[in-house]
Legacy VTK file of the C-alpha trace (Angstrom):
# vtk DataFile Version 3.0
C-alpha trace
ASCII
DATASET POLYDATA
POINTS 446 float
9.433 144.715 92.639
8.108 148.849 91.776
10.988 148.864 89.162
13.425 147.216 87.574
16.367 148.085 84.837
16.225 144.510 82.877
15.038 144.523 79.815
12.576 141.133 80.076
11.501 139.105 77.752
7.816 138.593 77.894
7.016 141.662 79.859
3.591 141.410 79.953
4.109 137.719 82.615
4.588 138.102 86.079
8.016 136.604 86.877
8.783 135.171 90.071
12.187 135.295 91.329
14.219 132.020 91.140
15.973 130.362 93.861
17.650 127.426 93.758
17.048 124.088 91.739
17.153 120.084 92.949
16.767 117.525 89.735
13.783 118.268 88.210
12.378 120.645 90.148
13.138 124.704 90.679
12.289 127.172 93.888
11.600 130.391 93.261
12.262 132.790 96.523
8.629 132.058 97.993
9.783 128.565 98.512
7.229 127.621 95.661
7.927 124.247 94.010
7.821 123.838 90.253
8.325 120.623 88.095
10.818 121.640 85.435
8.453 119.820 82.601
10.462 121.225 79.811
13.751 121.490 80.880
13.515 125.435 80.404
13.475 126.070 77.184
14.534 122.279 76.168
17.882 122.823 78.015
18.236 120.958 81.467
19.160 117.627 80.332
20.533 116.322 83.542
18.757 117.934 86.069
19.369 121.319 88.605
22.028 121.507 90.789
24.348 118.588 89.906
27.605 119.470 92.508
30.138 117.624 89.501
29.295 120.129 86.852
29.392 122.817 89.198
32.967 122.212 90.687
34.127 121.396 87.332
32.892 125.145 85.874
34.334 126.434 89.066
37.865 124.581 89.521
38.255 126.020 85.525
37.297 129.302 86.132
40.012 129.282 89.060
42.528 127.615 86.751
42.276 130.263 83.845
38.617 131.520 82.522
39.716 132.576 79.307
42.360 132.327 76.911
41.737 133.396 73.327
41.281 130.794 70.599
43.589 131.811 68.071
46.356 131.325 70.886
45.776 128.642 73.276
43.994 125.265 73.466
43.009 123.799 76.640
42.794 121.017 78.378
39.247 120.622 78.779
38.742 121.722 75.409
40.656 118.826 73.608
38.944 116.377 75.773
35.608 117.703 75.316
36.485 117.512 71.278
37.864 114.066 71.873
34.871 112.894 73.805
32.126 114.177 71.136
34.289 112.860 68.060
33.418 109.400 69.697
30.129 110.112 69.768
29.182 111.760 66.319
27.900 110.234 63.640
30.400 111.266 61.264
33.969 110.345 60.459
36.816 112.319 61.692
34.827 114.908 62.955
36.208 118.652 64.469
34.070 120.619 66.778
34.077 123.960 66.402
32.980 125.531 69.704
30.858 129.116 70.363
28.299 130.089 73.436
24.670 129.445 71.642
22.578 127.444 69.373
22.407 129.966 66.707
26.333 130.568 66.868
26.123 127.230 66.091
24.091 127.578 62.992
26.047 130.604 61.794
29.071 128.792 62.109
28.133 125.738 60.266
26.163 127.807 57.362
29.720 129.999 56.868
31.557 126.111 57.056
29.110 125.295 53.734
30.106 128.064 51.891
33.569 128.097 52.120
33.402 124.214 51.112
32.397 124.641 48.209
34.371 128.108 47.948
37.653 125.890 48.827
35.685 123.095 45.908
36.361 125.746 43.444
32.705 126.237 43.320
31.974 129.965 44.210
28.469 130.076 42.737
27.068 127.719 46.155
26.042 129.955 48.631
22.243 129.189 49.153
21.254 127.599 52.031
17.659 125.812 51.708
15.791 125.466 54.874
12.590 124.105 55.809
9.256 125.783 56.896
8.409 125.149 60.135
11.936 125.183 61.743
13.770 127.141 64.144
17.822 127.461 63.775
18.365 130.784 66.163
17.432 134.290 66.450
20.520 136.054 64.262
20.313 137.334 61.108
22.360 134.141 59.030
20.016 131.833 61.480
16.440 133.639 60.705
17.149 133.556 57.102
17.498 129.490 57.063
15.468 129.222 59.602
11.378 128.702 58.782
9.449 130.483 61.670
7.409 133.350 59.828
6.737 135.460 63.047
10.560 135.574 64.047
11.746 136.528 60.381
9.222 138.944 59.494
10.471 142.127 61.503
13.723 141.710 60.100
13.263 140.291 56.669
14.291 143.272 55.198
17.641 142.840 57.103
19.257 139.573 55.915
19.082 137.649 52.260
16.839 135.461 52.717
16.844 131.383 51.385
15.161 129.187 49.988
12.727 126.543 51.677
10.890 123.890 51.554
7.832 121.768 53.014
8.909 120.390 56.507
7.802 116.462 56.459
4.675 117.148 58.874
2.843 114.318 58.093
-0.006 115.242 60.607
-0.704 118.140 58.090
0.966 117.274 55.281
1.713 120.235 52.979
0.911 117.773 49.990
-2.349 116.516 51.309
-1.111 112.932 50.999
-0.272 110.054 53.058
2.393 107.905 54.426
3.899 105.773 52.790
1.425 106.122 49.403
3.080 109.405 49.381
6.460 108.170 48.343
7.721 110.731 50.337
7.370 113.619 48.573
8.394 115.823 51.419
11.771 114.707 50.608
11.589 114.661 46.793
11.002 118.577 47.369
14.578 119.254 48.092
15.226 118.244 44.503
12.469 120.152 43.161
14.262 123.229 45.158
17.708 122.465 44.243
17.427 122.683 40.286
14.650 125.743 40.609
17.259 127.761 42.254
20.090 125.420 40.469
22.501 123.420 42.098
25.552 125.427 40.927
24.352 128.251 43.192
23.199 125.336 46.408
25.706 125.218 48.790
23.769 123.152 51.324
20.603 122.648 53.024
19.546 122.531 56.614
17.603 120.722 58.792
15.964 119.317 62.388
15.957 115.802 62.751
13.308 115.789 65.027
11.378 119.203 64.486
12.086 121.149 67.755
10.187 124.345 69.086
8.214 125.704 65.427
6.512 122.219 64.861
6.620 120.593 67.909
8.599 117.128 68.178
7.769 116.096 64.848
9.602 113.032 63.700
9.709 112.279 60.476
8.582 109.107 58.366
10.811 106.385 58.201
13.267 106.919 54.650
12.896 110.719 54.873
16.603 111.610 55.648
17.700 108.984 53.860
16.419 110.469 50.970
17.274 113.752 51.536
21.341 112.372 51.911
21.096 111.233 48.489
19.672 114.038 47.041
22.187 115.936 48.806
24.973 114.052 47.250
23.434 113.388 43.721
23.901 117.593 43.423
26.902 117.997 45.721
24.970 119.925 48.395
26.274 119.292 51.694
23.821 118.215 54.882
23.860 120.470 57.744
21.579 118.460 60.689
20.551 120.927 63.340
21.118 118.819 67.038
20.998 121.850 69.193
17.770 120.662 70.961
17.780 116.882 69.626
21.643 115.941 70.958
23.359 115.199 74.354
20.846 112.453 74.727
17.143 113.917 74.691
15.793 111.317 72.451
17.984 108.291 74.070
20.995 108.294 71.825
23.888 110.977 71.418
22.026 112.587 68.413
18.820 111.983 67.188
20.055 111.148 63.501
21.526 108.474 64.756
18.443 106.387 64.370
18.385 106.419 60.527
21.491 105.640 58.046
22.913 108.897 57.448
26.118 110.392 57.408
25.640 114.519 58.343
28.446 116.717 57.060
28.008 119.394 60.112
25.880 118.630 63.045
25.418 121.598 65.121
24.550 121.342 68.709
23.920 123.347 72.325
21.290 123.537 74.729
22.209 119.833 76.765
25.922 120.277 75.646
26.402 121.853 78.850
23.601 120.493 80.965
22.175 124.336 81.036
25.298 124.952 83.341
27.289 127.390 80.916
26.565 128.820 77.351
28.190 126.180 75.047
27.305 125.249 71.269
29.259 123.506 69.061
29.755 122.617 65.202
30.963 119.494 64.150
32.540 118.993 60.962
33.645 116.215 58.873
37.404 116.177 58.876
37.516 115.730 55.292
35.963 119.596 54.347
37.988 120.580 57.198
41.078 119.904 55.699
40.285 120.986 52.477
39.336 124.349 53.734
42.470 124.664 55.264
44.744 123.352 51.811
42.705 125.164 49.902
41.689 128.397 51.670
44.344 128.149 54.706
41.731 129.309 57.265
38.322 129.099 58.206
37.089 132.713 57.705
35.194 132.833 61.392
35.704 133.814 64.698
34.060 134.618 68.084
35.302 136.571 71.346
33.795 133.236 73.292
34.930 130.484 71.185
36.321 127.498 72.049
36.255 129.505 75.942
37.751 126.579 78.822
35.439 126.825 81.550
32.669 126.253 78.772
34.768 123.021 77.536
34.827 121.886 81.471
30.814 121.693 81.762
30.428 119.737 78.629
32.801 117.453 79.436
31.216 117.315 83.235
27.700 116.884 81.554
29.236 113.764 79.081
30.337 112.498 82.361
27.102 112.573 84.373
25.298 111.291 81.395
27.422 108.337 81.073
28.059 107.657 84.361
24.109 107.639 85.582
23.290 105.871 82.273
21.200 108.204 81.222
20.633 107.585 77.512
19.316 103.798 78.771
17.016 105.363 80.920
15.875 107.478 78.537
14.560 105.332 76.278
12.601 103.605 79.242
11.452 106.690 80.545
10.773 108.248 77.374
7.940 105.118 76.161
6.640 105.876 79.401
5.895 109.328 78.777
4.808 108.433 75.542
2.128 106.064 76.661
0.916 108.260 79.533
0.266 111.284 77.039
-1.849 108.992 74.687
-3.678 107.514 77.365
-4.877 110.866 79.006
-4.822 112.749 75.669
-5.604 109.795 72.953
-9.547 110.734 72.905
-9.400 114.635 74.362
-11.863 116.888 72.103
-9.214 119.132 72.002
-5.989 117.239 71.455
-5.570 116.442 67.816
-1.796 115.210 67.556
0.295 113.537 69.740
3.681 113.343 68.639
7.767 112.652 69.977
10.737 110.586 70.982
12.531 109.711 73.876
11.924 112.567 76.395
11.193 115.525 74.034
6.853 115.133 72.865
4.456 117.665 72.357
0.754 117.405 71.583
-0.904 119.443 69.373
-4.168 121.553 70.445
-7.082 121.693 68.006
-10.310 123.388 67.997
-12.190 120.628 66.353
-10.517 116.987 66.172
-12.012 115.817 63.186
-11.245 118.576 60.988
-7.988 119.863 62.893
-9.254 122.821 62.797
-6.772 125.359 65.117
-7.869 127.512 67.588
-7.842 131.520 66.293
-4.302 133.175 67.088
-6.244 135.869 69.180
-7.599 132.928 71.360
-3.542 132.516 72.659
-4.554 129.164 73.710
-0.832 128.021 74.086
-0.181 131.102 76.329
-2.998 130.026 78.473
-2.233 126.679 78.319
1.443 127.645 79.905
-0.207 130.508 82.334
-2.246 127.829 84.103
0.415 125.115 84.314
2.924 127.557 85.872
0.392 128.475 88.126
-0.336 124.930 89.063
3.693 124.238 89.479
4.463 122.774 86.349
6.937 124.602 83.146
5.890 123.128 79.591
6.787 124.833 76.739
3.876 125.827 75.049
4.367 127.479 71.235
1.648 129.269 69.002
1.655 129.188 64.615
2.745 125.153 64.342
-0.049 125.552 61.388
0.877 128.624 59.206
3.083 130.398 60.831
-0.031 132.010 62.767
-2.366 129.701 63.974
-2.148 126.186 65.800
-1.102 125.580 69.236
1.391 123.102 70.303
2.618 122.356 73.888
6.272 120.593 74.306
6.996 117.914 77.277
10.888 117.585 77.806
11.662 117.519 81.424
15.768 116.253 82.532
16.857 112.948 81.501
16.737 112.132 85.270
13.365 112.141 85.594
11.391 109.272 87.204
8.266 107.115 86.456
6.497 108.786 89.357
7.133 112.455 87.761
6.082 111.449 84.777
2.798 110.885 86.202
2.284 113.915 88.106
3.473 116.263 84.612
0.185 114.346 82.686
-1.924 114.739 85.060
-1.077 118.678 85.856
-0.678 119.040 81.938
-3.967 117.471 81.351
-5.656 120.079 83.878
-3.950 123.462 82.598
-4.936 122.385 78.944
-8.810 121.776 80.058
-8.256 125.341 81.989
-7.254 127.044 78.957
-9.688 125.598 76.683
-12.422 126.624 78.659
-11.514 129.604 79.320
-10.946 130.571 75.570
-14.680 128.739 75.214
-16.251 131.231 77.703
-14.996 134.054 76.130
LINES 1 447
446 0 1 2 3 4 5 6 7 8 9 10 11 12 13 14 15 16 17 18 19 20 21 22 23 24 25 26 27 28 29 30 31 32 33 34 35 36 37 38 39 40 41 42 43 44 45 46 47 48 49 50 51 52 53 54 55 56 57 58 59 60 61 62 63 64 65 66 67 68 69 70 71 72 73 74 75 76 77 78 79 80 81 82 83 84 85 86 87 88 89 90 91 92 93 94 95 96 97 98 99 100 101 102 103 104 105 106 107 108 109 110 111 112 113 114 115 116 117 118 119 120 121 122 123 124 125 126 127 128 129 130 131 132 133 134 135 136 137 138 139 140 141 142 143 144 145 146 147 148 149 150 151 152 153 154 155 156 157 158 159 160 161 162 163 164 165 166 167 168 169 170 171 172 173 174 175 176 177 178 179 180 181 182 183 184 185 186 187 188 189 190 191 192 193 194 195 196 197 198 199 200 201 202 203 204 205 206 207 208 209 210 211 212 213 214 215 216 217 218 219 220 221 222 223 224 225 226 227 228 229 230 231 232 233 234 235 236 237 238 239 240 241 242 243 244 245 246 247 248 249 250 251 252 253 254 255 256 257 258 259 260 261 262 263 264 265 266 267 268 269 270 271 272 273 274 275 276 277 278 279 280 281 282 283 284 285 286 287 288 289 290 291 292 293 294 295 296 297 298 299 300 301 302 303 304 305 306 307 308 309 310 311 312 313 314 315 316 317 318 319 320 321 322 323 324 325 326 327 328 329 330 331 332 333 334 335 336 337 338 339 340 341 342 343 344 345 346 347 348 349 350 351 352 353 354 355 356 357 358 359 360 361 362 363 364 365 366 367 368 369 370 371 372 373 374 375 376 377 378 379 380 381 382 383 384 385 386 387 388 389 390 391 392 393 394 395 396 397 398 399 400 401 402 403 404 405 406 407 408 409 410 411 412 413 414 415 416 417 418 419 420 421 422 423 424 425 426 427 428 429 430 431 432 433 434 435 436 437 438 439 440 441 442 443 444 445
């Protein structure tokens, strides 16, 4: 192709044109075969070209395609709403629907403040994130949000919020230990609150599982329980960012799930549509929800795209598929698998200092030296090459640079669909394992 009028992203990287897709696998228009390894950009949860979802996006669009929020509900949105109440961790909970993750975030962030607007409490309005996370590319998002490359072109742009320590316990920021450490991690979201002071707090964000920044970083065992009650002992409400965790990557609905906490907004996206449609969602608790409307009689918000039917229709097809193949079982089957086929080909690799995840969504971390963790230099673009070689060899990962400070360390992410079988699993190590020892020595000859 001599020319072309799109605007890419990544410029630079030849891009093949894509076909069609079957499971976990896409075709671009050389009838090349690639293993979707990472679900895109940890999107495909249930696999390429599923007919249901399809039809459903199709038979809505043929119904009506749009109808504006503010005057019509639909069908497939109230069952979509009805289906994910079920399913959230949270009592009562409303779902407030828009196209992407970081709609998602923006909508949720706005939800805090007017909480504790409609609290009488018009002093909250600081969101505290953590470094190390990723919440969306728009302004509200990249302030919250703790990915230094991404916020530093437009810092000057947004107002930007306060942050803390993610709980990295590879490198922990407090160069301590679990569980000697008493998790401290935690204990610095109190430290935060009464710098800034909690009458000015509205609420404080976070991953469950650290997603594309860190790399499938779980945290120790007590962490969000902590953070819950520090939370409530200063009336700052808990925003848990789902967008790549939910709609079953880790084997349950939502990752938080897995730990005794009650979120007041979880937002989510990516697998809320399968990767068929742009869909996101907040979820509120039905408590702030009302009091925002007695209080404040509207939720100051809106969106062109929100709450949009045909969207509704995939998410409710994707539920569907999920539930019907049993998909959350298998993940947690398939997911161990993965698990213990990265450690075994990566457990004693010079190069491979971390290895880290749940369910279907790991990563491993890339090191220069194992013993010290030292990183690779950013100019070596070791994750770059890591991903160059893999797509060359038919396999998408999703490979990240700065997991360290923002500038260094190298991480590569493993998240393929939720359909994926023991077989595949095998053939994504083993093609992993060779575009990682490509890249490293090719950085070493240098």
């Amino acid at each position: 192709m001599s020319h072309s009028s799109v605007f890419y992203r990544k410029p630079k990287r030849s891009k093949p044109v894509i076909s069609h897709g079957e499971g976990i696998y896409l075709y671009d228009d050389q009838r090349k075969q690639y293993i979707d390894g990472s679900g895109g950009a940890i999107v495909v949860n249930v696999g390429h070209g599923i007919r249901e979802i399809a039809d459903a996006i199709g038979d809505q669009a043929g119904q009506v395609a749009y109808a504006h929020a503010s005057m019509f509900t639909s069908q497939p949105l109230e069952k979509l709403s009805a289906l994910l109440a079920e399913r959230l961790p949270m009592p009562d909970a409303r779902l407030y629907f828009q196209t992407s993750g970081a709609e998602a975030v923006e909508t949720a962030i706005k939800f805090a403040r007017q909480v504790q607007i409609a609290r009488g409490e018009s002093g909250r309005y600081k969101i505290i994130g953590r470094w190390g996370s990723y919440h969306g590319a728009t302004l509200g998002a990249l302030a919250v949000m703790g990915k230094p490359s991404m916020r530093a072109p437009y810092a000057p742009m947004f107002t930007d919020m306060p942050h803390i320590p993610a709980p990295y316990c590879y490198r922990c920021p407090f160069k301590a230990e679990y569980p000697a450490c008493d998790l401290r991690c935690a204990d610095a979201l109190e430290d935060e609150i009464l710098r800034q002071g909690a009458d000015t707090v509205a609420a404080f964000i976070a991953e469950p599982i650290a997603g594309a920044t860190l790399g499938a970083v779980v945290p120790p065992d007590g962490y969000l329980a902590r953070i819950r009650e520090i939370c409530d002992r200063h009336g700052v409400l808990l925003i848990v960012d789902e967008v790549m965790t939910g709609m079953g990557r880790v084997g349950r609905w939502f990752a938080v799930e897995q730990w005794p906490v009650t979120p007041d907004v979880v937002t989510m996206g990516k697998g809320l549509s399968g990767g068929y449609f742009p869909l996101s969602a907040a979820a509120m608790r039905g408590e702030w929800v009302d009091l925002v409307w007695d209080q404040l009689g509207d939720f100051n918000h809106g969106g062109t795209f929100s709450h949009q039917p045909v969207g509704a229709a995939a998410g409710v097809a994707t539920i569907e598929y999920i539930e019907k193949h049993n998909l959350l079982d298998a993940v947690r089957s398939t997911g161990k698998l993965l698990g213990d086929r990265l450690l075994a080909a990566f457990g004693d690799h010079d190069h491979v200092g971390d290895i880290r995840g749940q369910g279907l969504m790991w990563a491993v971390e890339l090191v220069r030296d194992r013993q010290t963790k030292e990183p690779f230099l950013p100019g070596d673009k070791l994750a770059e090459k890591v991903f160059d070689a893999a797509f060359a060899g038919g396999l998408i990962v999703y490979a990240m640079a700065g997991c360290v400070d923002g500038r260094s360390g190298d991480h590569v992410m493993i998240a393929p669909p939720l359909i994926v079988q023991a077989e595949q699993i095998g053939v994504i190590v083993s093609r992993l394992a060779r575009s990682i020892d490509e890249a490293v020595a090719e950085v070493e000859s240098a």
